[in-house]
N, C-alpha and C positions, 0 to 999 in steps of 0.2 A: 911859320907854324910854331905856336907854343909848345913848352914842353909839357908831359902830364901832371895834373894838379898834383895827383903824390905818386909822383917821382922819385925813382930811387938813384936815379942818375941826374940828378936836378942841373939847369943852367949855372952857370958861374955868377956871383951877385957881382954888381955895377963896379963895388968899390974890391973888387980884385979877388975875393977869397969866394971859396962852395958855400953853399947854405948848410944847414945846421944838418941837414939830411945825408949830406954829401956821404957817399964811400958805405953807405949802410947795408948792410946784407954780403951776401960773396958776388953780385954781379956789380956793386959798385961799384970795385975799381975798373973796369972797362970804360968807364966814362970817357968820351973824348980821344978813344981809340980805334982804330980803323979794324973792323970786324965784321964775318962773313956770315951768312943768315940761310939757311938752307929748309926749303919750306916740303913740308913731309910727306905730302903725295904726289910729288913731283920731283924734276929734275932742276928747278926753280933757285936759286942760290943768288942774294943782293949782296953786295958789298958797299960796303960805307963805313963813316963819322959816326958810331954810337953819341945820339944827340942823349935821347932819354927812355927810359926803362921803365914800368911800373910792375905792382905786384901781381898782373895776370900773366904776366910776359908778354907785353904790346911794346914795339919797338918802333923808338923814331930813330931814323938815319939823315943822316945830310950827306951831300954830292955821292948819291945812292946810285951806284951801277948795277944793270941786271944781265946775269947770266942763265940761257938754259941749257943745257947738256955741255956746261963749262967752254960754251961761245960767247961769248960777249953778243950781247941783244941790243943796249942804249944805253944811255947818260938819263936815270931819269930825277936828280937832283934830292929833295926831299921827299923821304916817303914815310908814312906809317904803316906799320905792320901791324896789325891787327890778330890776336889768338883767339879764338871761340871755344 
């Protein structure tokens, strides 16, 4: 799964450094660090690899685990979060 076009957590470029976007905003530095996602009319909470982030707050996760009622539910790998 790509990351979002404007991403504020953008992928790492090829030849080793962030893109020019990198770190922008106060959810930047989260990039690339394992953080817990708790979804607001439920007891619903993912955990994962902050892959990328955009300005609506839609989050991608990688090796994304889901908990309900702070049970572990599955390994469900890549997910998008999606805000409305």
């Amino acid at each position: 799964m790509p990351a979002f076009p404007s991403a504020l957590c953008p992928l790492p470029s090829p030849r080793g450094g962030n893109s020019s976007q990198a770190d922008q905003g106060p959810r930047g530095g989260s990039c690339n660090k394992d953080v817990f996602v708790r979804l607001k009319w439920n007891e619903t909470e993912y955990k994962g690899r902050l892959v990328s982030i955009d300005s609506y707050m839609n989050l991608q996760l990688s090796g994304a685990q889901e908990y309900v009622n702070q049970k572990f539910t599955g390994s469900l790998g890549e997910v998008l979060i999606r805000c409305k």
